[in-house]
C-alpha positions as CSV (number, residue, x, y, z in Angstrom):
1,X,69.9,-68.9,29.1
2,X,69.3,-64.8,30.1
3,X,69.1,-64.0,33.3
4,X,66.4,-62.4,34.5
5,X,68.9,-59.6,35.6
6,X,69.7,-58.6,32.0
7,X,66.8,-58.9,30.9
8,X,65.6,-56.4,33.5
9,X,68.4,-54.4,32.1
10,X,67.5,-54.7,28.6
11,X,63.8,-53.2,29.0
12,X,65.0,-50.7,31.4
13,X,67.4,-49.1,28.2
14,X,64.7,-49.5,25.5
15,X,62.1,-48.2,28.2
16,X,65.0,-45.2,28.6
17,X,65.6,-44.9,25.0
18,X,61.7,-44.5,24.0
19,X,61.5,-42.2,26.9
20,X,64.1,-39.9,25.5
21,X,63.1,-40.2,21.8
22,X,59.3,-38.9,23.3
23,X,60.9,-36.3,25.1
24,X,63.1,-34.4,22.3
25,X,60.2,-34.9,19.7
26,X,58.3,-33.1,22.3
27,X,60.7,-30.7,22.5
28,X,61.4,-30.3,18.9
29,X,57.6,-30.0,18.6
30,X,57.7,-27.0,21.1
31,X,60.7,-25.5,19.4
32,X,58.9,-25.5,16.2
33,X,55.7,-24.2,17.8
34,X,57.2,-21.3,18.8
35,X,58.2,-19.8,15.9
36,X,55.9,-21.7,12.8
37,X,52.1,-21.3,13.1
38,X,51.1,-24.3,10.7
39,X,48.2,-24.9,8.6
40,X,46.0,-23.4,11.0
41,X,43.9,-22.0,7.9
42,X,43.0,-26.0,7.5
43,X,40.5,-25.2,10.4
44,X,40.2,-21.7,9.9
45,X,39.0,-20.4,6.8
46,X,36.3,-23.0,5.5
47,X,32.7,-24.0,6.0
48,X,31.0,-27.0,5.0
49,X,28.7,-26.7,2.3
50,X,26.7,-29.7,0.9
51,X,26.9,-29.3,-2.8
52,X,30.6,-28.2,-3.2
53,X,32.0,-30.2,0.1
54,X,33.7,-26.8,1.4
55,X,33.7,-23.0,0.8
56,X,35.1,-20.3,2.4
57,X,34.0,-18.9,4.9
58,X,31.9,-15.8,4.4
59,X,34.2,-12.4,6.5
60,X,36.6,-14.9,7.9
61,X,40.4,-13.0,8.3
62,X,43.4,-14.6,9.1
63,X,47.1,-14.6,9.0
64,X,48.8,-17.7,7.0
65,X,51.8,-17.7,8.1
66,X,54.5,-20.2,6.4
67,X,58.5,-19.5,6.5
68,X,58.5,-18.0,3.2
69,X,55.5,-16.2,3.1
70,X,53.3,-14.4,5.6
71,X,50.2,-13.4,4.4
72,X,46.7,-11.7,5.9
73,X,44.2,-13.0,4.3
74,X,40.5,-11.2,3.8
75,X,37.2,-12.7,2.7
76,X,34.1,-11.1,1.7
77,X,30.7,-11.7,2.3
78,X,30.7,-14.8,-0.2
79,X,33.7,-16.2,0.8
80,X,36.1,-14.4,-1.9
81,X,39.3,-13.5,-1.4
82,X,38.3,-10.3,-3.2
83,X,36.8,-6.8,-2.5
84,X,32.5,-6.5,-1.9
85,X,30.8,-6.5,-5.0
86,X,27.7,-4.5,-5.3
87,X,24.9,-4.1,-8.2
88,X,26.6,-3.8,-11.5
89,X,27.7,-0.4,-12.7
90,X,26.4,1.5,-16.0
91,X,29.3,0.3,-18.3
92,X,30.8,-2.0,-16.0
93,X,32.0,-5.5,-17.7
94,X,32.7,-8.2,-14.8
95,X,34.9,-11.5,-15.9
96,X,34.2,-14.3,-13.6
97,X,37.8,-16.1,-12.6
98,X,37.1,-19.9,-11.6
99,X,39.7,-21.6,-10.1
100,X,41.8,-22.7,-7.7
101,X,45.5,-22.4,-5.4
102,X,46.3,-20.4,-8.5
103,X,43.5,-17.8,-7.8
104,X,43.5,-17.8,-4.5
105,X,47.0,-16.8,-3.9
106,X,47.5,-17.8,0.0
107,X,51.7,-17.2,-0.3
108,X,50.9,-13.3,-2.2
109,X,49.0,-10.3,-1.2
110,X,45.3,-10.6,-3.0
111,X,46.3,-7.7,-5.3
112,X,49.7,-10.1,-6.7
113,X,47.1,-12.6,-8.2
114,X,47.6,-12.6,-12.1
115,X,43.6,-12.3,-11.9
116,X,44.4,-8.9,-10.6
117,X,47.0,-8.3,-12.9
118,X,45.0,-8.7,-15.3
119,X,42.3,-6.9,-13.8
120,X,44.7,-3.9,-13.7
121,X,46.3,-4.0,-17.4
122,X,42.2,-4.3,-18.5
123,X,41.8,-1.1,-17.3
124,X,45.0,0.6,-18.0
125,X,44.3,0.0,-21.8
126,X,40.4,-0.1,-21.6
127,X,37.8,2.7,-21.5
128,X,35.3,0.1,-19.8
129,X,35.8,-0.6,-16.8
130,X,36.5,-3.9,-15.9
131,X,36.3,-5.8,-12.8
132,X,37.7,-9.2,-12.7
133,X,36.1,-11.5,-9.9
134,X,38.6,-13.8,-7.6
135,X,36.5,-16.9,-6.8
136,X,39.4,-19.4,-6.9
137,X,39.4,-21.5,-3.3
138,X,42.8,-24.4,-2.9
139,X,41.9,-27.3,-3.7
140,X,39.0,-26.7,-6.2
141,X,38.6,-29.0,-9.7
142,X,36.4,-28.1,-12.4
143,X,33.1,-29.9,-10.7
144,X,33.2,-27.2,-8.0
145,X,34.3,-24.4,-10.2
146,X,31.2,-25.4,-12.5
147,X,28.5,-25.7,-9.4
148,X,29.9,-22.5,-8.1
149,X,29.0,-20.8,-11.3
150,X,25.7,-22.6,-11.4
151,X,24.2,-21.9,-8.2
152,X,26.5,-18.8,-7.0
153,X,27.7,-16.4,-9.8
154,X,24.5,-14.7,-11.0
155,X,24.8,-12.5,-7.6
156,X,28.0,-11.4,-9.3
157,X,26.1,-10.9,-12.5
158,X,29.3,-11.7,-14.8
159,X,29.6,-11.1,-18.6
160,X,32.7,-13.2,-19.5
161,X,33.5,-16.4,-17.1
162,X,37.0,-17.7,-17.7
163,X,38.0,-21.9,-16.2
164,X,41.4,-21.9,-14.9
165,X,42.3,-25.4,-15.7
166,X,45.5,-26.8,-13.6
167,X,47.0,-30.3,-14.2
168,X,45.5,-32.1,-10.9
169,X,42.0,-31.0,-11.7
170,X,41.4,-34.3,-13.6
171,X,42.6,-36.0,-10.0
172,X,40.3,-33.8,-7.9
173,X,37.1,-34.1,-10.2
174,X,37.1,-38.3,-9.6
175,X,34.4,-38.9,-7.2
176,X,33.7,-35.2,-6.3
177,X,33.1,-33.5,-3.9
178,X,36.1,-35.5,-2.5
179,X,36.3,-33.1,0.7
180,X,34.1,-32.2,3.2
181,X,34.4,-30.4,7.1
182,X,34.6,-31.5,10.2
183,X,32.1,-30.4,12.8
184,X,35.4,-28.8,14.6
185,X,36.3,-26.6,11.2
186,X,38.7,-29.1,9.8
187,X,38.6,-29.6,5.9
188,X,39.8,-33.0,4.9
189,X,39.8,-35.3,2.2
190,X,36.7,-38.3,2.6
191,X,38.7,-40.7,1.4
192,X,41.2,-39.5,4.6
193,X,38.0,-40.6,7.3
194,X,38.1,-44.0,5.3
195,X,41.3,-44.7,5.5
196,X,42.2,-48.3,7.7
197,X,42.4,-47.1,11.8
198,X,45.9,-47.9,12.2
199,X,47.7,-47.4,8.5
200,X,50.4,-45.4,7.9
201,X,48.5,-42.9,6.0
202,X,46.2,-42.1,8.1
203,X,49.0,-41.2,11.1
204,X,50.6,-39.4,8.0
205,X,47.1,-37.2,8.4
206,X,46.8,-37.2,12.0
207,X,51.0,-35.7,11.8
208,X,49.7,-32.8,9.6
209,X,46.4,-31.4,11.7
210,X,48.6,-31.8,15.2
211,X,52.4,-31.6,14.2
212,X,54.1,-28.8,13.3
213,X,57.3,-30.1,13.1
214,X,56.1,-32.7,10.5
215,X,54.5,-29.7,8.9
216,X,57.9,-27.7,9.0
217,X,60.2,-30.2,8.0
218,X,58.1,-31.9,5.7
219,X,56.5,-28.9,3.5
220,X,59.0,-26.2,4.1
221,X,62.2,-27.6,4.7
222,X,62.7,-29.9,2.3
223,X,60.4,-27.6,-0.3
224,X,63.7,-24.9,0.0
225,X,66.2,-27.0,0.4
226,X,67.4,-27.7,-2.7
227,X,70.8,-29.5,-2.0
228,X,68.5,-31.8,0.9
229,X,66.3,-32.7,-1.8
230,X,68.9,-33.7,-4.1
231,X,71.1,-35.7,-1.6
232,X,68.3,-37.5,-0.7
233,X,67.5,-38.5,-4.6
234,X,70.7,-39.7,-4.9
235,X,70.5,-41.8,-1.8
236,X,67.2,-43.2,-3.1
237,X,69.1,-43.7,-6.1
238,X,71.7,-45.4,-4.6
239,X,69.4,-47.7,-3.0
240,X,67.8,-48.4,-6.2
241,X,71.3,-49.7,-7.6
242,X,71.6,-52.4,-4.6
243,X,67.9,-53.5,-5.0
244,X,67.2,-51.9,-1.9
245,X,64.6,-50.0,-2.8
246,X,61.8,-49.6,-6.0
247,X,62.5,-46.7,-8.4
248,X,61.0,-43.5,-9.1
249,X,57.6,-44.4,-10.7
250,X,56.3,-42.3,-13.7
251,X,54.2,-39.0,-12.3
252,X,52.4,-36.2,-13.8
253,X,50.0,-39.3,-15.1
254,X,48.0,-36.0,-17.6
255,X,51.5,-35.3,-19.2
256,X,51.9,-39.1,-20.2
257,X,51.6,-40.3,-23.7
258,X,49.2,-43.3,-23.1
259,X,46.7,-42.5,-20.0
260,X,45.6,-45.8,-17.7
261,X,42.3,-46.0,-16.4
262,X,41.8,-43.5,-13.7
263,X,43.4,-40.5,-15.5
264,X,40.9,-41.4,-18.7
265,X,38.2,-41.6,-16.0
266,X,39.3,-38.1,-14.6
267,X,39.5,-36.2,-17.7
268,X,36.0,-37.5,-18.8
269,X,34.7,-36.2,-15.2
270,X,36.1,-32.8,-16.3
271,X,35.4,-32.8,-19.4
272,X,31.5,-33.1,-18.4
273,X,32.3,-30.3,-16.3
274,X,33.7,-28.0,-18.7
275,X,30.6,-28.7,-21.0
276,X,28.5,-28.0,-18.1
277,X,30.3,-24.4,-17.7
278,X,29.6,-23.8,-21.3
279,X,25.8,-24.3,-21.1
280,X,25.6,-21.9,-18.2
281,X,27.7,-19.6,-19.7
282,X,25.5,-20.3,-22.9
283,X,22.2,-19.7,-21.4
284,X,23.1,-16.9,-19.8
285,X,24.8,-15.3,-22.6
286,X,28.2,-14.7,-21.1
287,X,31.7,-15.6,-23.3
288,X,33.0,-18.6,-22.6
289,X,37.1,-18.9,-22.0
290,X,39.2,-22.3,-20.6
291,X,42.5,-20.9,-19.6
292,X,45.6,-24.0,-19.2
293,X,48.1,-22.8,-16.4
294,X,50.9,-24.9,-17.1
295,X,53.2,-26.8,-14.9
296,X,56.7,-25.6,-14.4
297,X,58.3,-28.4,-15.8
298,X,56.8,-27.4,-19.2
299,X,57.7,-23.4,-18.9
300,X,61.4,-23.9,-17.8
301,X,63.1,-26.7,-19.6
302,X,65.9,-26.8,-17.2
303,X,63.6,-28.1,-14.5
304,X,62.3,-30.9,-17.0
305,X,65.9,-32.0,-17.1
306,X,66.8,-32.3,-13.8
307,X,63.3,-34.3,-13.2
308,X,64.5,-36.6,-15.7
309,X,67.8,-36.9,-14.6
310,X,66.8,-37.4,-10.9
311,X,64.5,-40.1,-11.1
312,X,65.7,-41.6,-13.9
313,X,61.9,-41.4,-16.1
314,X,62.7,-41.8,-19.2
315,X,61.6,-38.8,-21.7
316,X,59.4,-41.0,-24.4
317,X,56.8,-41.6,-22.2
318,X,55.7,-37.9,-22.0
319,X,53.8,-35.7,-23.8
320,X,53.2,-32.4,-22.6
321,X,51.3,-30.9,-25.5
322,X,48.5,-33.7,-25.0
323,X,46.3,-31.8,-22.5
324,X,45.7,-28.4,-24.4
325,X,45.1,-30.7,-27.1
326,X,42.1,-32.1,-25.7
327,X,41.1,-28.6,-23.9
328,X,41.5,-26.6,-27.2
329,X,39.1,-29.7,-29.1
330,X,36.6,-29.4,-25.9
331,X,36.4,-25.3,-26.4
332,X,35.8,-25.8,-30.8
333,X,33.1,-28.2,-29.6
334,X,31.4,-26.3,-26.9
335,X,32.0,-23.0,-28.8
336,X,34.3,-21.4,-26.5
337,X,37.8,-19.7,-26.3
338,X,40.9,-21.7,-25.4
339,X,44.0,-20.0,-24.1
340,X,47.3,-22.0,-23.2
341,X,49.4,-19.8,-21.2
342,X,52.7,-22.4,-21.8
343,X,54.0,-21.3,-25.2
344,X,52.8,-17.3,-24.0
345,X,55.0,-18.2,-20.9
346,X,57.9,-19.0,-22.9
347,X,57.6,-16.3,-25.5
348,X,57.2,-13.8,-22.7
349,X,60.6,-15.3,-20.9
350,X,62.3,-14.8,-23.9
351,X,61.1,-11.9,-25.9
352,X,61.7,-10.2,-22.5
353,X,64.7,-11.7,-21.4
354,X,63.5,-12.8,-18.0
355,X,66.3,-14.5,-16.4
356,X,64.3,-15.5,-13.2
357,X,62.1,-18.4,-12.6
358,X,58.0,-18.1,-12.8
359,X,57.3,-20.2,-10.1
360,X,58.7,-20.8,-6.2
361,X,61.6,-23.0,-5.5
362,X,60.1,-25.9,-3.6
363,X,56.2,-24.9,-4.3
364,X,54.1,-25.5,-7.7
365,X,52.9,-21.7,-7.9
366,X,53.7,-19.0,-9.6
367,X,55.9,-16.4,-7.9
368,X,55.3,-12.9,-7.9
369,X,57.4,-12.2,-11.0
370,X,55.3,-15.1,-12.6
371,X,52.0,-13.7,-11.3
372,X,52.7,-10.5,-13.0
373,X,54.2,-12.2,-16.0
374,X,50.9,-14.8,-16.2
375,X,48.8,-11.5,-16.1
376,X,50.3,-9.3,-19.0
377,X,50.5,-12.5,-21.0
378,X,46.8,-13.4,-20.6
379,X,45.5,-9.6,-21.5
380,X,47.0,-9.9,-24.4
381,X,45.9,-12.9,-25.7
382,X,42.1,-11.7,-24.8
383,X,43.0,-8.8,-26.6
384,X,44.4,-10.5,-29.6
385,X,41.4,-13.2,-29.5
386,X,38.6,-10.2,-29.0
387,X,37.1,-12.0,-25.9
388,X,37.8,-8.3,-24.6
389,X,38.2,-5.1,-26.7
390,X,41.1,-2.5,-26.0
């Protein structure tokens, strides 16, 4: 039988050892504090609005500041990341850009954005001048892209409104709005606020509004760490081997040969959406475009590869081509113009010898290198398709 002696002494050392655990988190929390300012833009930059779930916030100016990038960041008086834009000018043609992350461009200056790029070649080869409108927001899909056009865009007064399509759209546009804000700024998921009181997930989300440290080493550290990331596959790997642990399940569900329930169910939402953008367009008599910005596993086959390699997926089950498939079917059948920026990715990489990467180590976006790239790439193929004229 234990005495009640060591028993004493057993709580007092897991008593001391919690103790000490609570003590250097809080002091790795501090530590991190003092040099990362976190996702502060979560509660900074958005407003709630009742048709879309969030916008940004009308004149609201901040610094994001992340280890890799630091970035002030501007809005106008709608909430665009862009310059003021008055009545129309004699001559003037304005392209509407919907999108998201992409457009937005929190890790570049606003003038990096391929949108601008673009904006800049137009008018480099163009005797109209051509103003190309920034109204991408992170975390958009195409049902807020489409109401934005719908209720916002005739202020703007566009002649040409182009859909920047990105592969978790079909994700996003399932039950949308899926995001609302908080009465103390926050923009967060609904499905977070439904999520079981004491559940691992929600802690997960409580860790990233109040811990920077999760934040840091989470996001950023293992994002640029390359050799972290890959010991730690091979550990998960490992543990896979001695049944320890379940392997690597099949992700990028849009690039998949055969699509389950839910991702059927998403591309039908945007789908709806897309046709919605093209009877706005329609009835307003503006040009119609649906742009694909591919992932970078499809642009750099080296990085397919290693995904493969890593987690063991199993090529067959893939097929990357499938989504401008269905995009380049929905734009014959709503009478619009379809561009696929994957094969003009890889012809530019080659035909200009671009040794470099198009998108960021640990992050899905282009880079500034791919921004510019995306840019020249997508003026040209508006050229070539006459959506603009030189």
């Amino acid at each position: 039988m234990v005495s009640r002696e060591r028993i004493k002494k057993i709580c007092f050392t897991v008593v001391m050892l919690l103790f000490t655990a609570i003590v250097c988190l809080a002091l790795l929390e501090l530590g991190v504090r003092a040099f990362f300012g976190g996702p502060k833009y979560l509660c900074t930059l958005y407003a709630k609005d009742d048709l879309l779930g969030y916008k940004l916030k009308p004149h609201a100016q901040m610094v994001i500041d992340f280890s890799y990038f630091q970035q002030n960041v501007s809005l106008n008086s709608m909430g665009l990341r862009d310059r003021e834009y008055g009545p129309k000018q004699a001559g003037e043609k304005r392209i509407l850009a919907l999108g998201d992350s992409f457009l937005f461009g929190a890790v570049w200056d606003a003038n990096q954005t391929f949108v601008k790029v673009l904006e800049r070649e137009l008018n480099k080869h163009s005797t109209t001048q051509y103003s190309v409108i920034n109204t991408g927001v992170s975390g958009y899909g195409s049902y807020e892209e489409a109401k934005f056009h719908a209720r916002d865009s005739p202020a703007l007064a566009p002649d040409i409104v182009m859909y920047f399509f990105y592969m978790n759209d079909i994700e996003g546009d399932i039950g949308a709005p899926q995001s609302t804000v908080l009465d103390n700024g926050c923009a967060v998921s609904k499905a977070s606020l439904e999520l079981p009181l004491f559940s691992w997930a929600r802690f997960q989300n409580w860790l990233i509004f109040n811990s920077r440290a999760y934040i840091y080493f989470r996001f950023i550290v293992l994002n640029e760490n390359a050799g972290l990331r890959n010991f730690l596959y091979k550990v998960r790997n490992r543990l896979v081997d001695l049944g320890l642990a379940e392997p690597a399940r099949l992700q990028y569900k849009i690039l998949q040969s055969a699509y389950d329930q839910e991702t059927s169910e998403g591309w039908n939402a945007t789908l709806a959406n897309v046709q919605e953008m093209a009877d706005t367009a329609r009835q307003r008599r503006q040009k119609y475009v649906i742009v694909m910005i591919p992932m970078k596993f499809q642009v750099h086959d080296e990085l397919w590869e290693d995904y493969q390699q890593r987690n063991r997926v199993p090529g067959d089950k893939y097929d990357f081509g499938k989504p401008a498939r269905i995009l380049a079917e929905a734009a014959r059948k709503y009478n619009a113009t379809f561009i696929d920026l994957t094969p003009l990715l890889k012809d530019a990489i080659r035909e200009q010898n671009i040794k470099d990467k198009l998108y960021y180590e640990g992050d899905a976006h282009f880079n500034v290198l791919g921004n510019e790239v995306a840019g020249a790439a997508l003026y040209d193929e508006l050229l070539r398709q006459k959506v603009v004229q030189p």
